[in-house]
N, C-alpha and C positions, 0 to 999 in steps of 0.2 A: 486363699491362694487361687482358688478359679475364677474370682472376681478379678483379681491381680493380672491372672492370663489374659481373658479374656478382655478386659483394658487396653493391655499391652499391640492385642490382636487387631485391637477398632482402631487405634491411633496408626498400626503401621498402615492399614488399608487406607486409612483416612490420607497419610502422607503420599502415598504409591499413588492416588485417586488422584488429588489433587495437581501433583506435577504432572501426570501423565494426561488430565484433561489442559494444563497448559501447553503440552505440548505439542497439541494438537494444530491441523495447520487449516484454517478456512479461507475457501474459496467461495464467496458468495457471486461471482458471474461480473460481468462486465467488463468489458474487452472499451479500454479508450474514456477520454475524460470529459463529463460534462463543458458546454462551452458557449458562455454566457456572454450579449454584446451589450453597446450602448453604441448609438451614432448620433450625433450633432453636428453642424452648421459651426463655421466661427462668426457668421454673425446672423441677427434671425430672420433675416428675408434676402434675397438675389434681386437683383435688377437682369434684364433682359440684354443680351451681349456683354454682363459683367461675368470676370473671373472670379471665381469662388473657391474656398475653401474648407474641408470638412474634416470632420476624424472620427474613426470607428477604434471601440477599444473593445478588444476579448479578453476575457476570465475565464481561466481552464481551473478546472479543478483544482486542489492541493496536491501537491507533488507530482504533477506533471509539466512537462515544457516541451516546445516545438521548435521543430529547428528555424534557422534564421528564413532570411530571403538570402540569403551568400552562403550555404555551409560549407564546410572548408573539407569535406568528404565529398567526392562525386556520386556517390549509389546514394546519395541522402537527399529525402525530398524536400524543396525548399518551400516556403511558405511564400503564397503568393495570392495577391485581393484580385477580385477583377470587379468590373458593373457590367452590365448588359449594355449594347449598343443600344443606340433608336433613342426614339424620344426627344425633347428640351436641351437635353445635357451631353456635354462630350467632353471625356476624361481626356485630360492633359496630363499630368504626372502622378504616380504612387510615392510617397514616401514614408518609409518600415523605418524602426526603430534604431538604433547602436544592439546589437549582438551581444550577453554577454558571453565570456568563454569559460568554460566549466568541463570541471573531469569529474569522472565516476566509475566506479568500481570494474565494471565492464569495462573501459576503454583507458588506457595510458596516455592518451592524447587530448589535448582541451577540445573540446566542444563549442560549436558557434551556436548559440539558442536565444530564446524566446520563454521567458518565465513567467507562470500563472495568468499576470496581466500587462499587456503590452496594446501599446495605442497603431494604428496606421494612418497616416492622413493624406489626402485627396484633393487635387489641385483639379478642377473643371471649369468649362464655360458656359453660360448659359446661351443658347440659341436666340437672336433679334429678334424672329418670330415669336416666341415662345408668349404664350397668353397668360395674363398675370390668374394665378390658383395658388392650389398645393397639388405638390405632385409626390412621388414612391417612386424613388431609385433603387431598383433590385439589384444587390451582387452578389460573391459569396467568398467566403476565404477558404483556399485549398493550402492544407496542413497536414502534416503526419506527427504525431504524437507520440511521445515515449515520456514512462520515467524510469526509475533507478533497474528496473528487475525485463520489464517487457514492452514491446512497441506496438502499438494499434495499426492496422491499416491506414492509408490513404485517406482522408475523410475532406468532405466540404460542409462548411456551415453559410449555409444563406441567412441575407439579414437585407435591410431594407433600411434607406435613407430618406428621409420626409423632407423635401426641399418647397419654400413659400418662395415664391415667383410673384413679386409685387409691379404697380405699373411704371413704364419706362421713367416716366416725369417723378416717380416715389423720391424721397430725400433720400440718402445710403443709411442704412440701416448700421445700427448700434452692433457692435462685438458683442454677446454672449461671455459670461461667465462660469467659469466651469472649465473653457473648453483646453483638451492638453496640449503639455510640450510636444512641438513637433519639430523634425529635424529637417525641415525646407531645404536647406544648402544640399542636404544628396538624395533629394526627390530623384528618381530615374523618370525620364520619357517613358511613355505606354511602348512597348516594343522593346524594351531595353535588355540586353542579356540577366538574368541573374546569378551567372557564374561568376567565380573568383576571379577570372583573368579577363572576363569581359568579352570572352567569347563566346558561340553560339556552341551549345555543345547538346549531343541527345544521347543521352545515358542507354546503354540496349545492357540488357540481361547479359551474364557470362554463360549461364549454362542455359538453353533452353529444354521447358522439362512437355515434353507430348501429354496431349491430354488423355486420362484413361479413357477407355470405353467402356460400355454399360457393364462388362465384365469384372472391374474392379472387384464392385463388392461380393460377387459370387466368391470372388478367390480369395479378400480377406474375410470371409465365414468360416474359412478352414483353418482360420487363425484365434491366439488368444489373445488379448492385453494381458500382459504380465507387467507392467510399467510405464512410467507417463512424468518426464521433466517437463515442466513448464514456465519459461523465464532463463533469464544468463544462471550460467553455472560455470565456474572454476575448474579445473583442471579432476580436485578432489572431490569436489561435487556430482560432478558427471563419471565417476569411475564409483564411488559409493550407489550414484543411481541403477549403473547397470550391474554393481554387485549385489543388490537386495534384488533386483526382479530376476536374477539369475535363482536366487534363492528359496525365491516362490514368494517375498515378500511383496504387497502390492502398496507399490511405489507412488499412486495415487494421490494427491490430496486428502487428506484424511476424514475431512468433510464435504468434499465433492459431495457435488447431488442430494444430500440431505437438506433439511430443512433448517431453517433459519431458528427452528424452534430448538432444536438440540444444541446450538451453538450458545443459542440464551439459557439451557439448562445446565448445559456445564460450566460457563461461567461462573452462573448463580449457586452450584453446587462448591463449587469451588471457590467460592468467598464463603457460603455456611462452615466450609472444612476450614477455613482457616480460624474458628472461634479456638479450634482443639488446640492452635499450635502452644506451644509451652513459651510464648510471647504474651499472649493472650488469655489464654483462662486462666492463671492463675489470679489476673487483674480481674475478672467477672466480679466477684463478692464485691470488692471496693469500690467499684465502678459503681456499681445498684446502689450503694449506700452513699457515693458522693452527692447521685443524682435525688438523692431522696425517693428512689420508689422499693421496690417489694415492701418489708411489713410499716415502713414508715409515711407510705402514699397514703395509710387511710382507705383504702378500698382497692380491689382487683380490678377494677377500670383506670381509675388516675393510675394507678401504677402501670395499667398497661400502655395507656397513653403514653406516660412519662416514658417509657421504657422504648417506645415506636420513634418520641422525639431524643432520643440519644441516638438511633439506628437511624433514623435521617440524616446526621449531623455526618455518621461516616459515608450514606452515600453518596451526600450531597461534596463532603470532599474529594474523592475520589472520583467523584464526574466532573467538577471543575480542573482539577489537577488531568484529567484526560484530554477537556478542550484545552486548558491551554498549551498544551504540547501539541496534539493533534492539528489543533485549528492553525494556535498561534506560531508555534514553529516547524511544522509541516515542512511551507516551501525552505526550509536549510535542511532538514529532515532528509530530505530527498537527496540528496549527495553525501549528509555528515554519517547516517547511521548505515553506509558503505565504506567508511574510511577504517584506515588500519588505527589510528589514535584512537576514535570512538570505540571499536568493539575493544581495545588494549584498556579504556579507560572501567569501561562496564565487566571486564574479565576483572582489574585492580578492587572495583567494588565487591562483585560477589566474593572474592575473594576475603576480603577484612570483613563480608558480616559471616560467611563461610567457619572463618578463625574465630569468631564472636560466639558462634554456637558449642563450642569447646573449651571457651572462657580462657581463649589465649590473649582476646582481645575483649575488653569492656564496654558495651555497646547498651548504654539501658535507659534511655529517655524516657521510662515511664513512670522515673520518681520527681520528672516534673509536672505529673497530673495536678498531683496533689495540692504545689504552689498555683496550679491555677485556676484550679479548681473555687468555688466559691464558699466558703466553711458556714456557713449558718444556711442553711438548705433542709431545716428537718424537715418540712412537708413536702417538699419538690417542685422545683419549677418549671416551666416547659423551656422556655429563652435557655436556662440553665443547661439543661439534659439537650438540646441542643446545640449549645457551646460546648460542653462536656463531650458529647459524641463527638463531633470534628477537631477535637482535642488528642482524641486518643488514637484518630485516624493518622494524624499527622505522628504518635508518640507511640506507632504499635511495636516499634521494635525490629529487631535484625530479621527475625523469621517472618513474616508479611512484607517486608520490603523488595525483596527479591521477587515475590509474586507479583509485587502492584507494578512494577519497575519492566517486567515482561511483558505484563498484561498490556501495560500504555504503549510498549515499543512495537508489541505486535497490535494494537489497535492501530497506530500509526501508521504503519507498512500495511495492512489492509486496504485504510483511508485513501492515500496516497493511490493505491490501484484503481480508486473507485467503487468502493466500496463503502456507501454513507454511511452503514449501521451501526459499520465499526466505530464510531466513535461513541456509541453506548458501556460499550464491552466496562471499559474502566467504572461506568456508573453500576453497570451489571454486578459486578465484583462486589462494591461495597454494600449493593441492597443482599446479597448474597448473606456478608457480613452482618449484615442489619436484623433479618430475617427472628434469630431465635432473640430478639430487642425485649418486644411488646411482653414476652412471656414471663422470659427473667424478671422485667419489671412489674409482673402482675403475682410475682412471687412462685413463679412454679420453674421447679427445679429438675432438668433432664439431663444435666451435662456430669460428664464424669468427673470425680475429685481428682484436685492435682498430688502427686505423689511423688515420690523417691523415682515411679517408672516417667517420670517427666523426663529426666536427666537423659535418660536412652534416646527417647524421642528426640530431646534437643540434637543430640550429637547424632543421630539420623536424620536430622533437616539440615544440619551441618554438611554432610557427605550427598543432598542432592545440592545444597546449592553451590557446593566447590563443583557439583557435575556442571550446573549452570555457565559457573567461571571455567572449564573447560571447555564447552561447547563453545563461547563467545571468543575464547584465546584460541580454539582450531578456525575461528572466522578472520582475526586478524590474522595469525601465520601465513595460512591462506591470501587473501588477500597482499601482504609482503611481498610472495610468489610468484604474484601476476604478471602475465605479459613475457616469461623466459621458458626456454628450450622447444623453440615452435620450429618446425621445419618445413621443409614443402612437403603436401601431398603428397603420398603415391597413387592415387589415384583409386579405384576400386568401387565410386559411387554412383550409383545407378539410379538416370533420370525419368525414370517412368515404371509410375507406380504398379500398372499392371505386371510389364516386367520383370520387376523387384520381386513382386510376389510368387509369379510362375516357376522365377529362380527358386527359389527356396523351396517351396512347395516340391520341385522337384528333386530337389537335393537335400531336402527334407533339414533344412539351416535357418535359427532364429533372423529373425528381420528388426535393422532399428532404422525409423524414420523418422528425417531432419523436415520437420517444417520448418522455410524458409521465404523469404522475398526480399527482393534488389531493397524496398526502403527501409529492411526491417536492420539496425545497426546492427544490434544485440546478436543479430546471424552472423553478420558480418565479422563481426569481434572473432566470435567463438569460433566460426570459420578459421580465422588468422593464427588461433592461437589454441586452442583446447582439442578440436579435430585434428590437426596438422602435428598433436604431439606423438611422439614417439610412442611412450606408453600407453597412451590411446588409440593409436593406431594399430598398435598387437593386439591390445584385448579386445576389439572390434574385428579381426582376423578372420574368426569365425563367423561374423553376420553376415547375410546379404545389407548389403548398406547402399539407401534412399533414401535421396534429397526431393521431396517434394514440394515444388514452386507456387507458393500459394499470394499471388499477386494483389487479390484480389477476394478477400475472403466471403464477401456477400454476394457473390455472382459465381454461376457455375461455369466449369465442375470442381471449382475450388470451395464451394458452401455445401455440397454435397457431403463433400470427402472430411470436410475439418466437421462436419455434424458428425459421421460418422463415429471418427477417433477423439470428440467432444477436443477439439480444440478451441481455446478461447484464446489466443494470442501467439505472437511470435517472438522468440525459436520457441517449438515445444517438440519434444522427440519420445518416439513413441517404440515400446518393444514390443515384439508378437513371436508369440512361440506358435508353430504348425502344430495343430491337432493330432493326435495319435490315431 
């Protein structure tokens, strides 16, 4: 009977561990997405007083996009090449890509963008003087970057043109293959407006925010962080944020500023947890025996081997099945797993394996091991125990699905941020699972027998993962919601951070601060629509409330202040309770 308890006692912790290290949320750094070129010639030398043509293409990262050269938003910054004057070469025409137009969770209105990789091409002349070489045409593209959650500052990427200048009497030079479609017919002239109407227009700030003085941080030392949004948030989102830091909850990232090593431990812990589920160890004894290791390997080494090459076979599916989501569909990623069908479709899933763990619904793919398994295996093979493992990855059942299924969508939504590691996470998992392999198959026996107290367990993985299908159905609902009962302002926000804080201090009243900028959308949005609501507008009632204008986040006093309150992107809004 205290064996019986004590069983009972390891599997609930095991279950409580393991969902609760998935639910965990990392933040591994990086504000804005890798941005990788290529420039060529369309044909591979210039003649002297000839017109030339060229094209540079960028590759941003996965799941991010820039906006067009035209965005159909005036506070949005357009993307625009330039070159350096001087030299050989004088730019004649720019010509940017077709726009696509795209909506996303944040905004109810399509978007004019620029995705992963888009070409620009470059109409120039070459100078009569110009002496036959090689020469380096320096420019740079000025872009501003978002994807589905957050928006980078401002950024330029310099890049460099190699143009061969051969002599006046040279025959014309061959076309280049390779080189991309470009859209010649709406090349703009150098000088040309890039607004929509074709006008010259210069965007100014609505609010202009005074820069603090050296005083700032004296006055926020008298303050706590109790809380910290980072990225668009929803109506409901941003009222649960400032419910928990009211709470004393710290609303934090939950792996903020830790190391990269605990992200890989709980992962890996949390694949080991998933041998326990009652999906899975009751298959252990079978499994050993299909692969031919513990007593029929012939030794404690072949069996351990054999036993390592089954535990491969699941990480190794579980790290393909990560890239090909992550890598391969990534850029659809970036808009789909925001839409109100996707999380309606992932809430319909956990739900039917949910009903599976209560045997309302019949969910048990793992009596096709056996047909595929290979039957005359008595001394073991390695190809085998590695077929065998990604066999049973793919055939684990209703309770490891729901994990693997989280794991990849949060690898992906990491990715997507820029954040390359995360594309591990899903491999993480199955070595996780792999882990107690080599042992089983060397014949040594740690894991507890399955029993009648299986049954509880099941129908306790039941009940977190109908929590799973909750959480993912409170994101569609949400999402549904978006975009209605926004009003105007009352006003109440205060443009200087010293300010803000002298107020409160004085009046002894918590502080939430909106970090904001003219190109940041996602400010924009929530501005329109989340701030401006009613019932956000009361329960904000009692704060001092500051808009801090953070233009320019790598130049002071805007890189001071966001080190400070560890900002990595925009909107991120911050609460402070005064010290006692």
């Amino acid at each position: 009977m205290r064996n019986k308890k004590c069983t009972r006692l390891h599997v609930a912790f095991v279950t409580a561990f393991l969902f609760a290290a998935l639910g965990a949320e990392a933040q591994l750094g990086g504000a804005g997405p890798r941005v990788n070129y290529t420039a060529k010639l369309e044909t591979g030398t210039v003649r002297p007083g000839e017109v030339f043509r060229a094209a540079v293409t960028f590759t941003l990262s996965r799941g991010w996009h820039v906006n067009s050269r035209k965005p159909l938003e005036d506070y949005l910054i357009p993307t625009e090449l330039t070159l350096e004057p001087g030299g050989p070469f004088t730019l004649r025409r720019v010509a940017y890509p077709e726009h696509q137009l795209l909506t996303f969770s944040f905004s109810p209105d399509p978007m004019a963008l620029y995705e992963e990789t888009f070409s620009i091409g470059v109409e120039a002349v070459v100078d009569e003087s110009a002496a036959p070489g090689d020469y380096v045409w320096k420019g740079a593209l000025r872009y501003q970057a978002c994807n589905d959650k957050v928006c980078s500052p401002p950024a330029e990427r310099p890049f460099e043109l190699a143009v061969t200048v051969s002599p006046p009497d040279a025959p014309a030079a061959a076309a280049v293959s390779g080189f991309p479609a470009i859209k010649w017919d709406t090349a703009e002239s150098v000088g040309d407006s890039p607004t929509p109407d074709g006008t010259v227009s210069a965007t100014q700030p609505e609010d202009s925010a005074p820069s603090p003085t050296q005083d700032w941080r004296a006055l926020a030392e008298q303050f706590t962080m109790t809380g910290q949004l980072a990225g668009f948030a929803d109506k409901k989102g941003f009222l649960d944020f400032v419910d928990a830091a009211e709470r004393g909850e710290t609303t934090k990232n939950t792996l903020a500023g830790r190391s990269l090593l605990v992200l890989v431990l709980l992962v890996l812990g949390g694949g080991l947890l998933l041998n326990l589920t009652p999906c899975v160890l009751p298959l252990i004894p079978i499994n050993v025996a299909i692969i031919g290791a513990g007593a029929r390997a012939g030794s404690r080494t072949r069996g351990f081997l054999l036993g390592g090459a089954y535990g491969a076979g699941i990480a190794l599916v579980y790290g393909v099945l990560g890239l090909v989501v992550v890598l391969g569909l990534s850029t659809a990623f970036g808009a789909i797993n925001s839409t109100v069908w996707f999380n309606a479709a992932i809430t319909a899933l956990f739900v039917v394996l949910g009903l599976a763990m209560f045997d309302l619904i019949q969910i048990d793919f793992s009596r096709f091991q056996a047909k595929v398994g290979i039957r005359k295996n008595e001394h073991g093979s390695f190809a085998v125990a590695l077929f065998m493992g990604a066999v049973s990855a793919l055939l684990a059942g209703a309770c490891v699905a729901p994990v693997v299924i989280y794991t990849i969508l949060h690898a992906q939504d990491l990715y997507s941020q820029g954040n390359g590691a995360a594309i591990l996470l899903p491999f993480l998992l199955g070595a996780g699972m792999a882990l107690p392999w080599p042992f089983l198959g060397a014949g040594l026996s740690f894991l507890p027998k399955p029993g009648k107290w299986m049954v509880r367990v099941k129908q306790a993985f039941g009940v977190f993962i109908l929590g799973f299908a909750l959480y993912y159905g409170s994101i569609a609902w949400s999402l549904m919601g978006m975009g209605g009962g926004a009003v105007e302002d009352s006003g109440g926000w205060v443009h200087s951070l010293e300010e803000g804080l002298e107020q409160a201090q004085r009046e002894n009243k918590p502080v939430v601060i909106d970090f904001w900028a003219t190109w940041c959308k996602n400010c924009s949005i929530m501005d329109k629509t989340v701030l401006k609501d009613p019932e956000v507008l009361e329960r904000l009632a009692g704060y001092v409330r500051i808009k801090y204008q953070a233009e320019e986040l790598t130049q002071s006093p805007a890189r001071e202040v966001t080190e400070y309150f560890q900002v990595l992107g925009l909107p991120t809004f911050v609460i402070l309770e005064p010290d006692k």
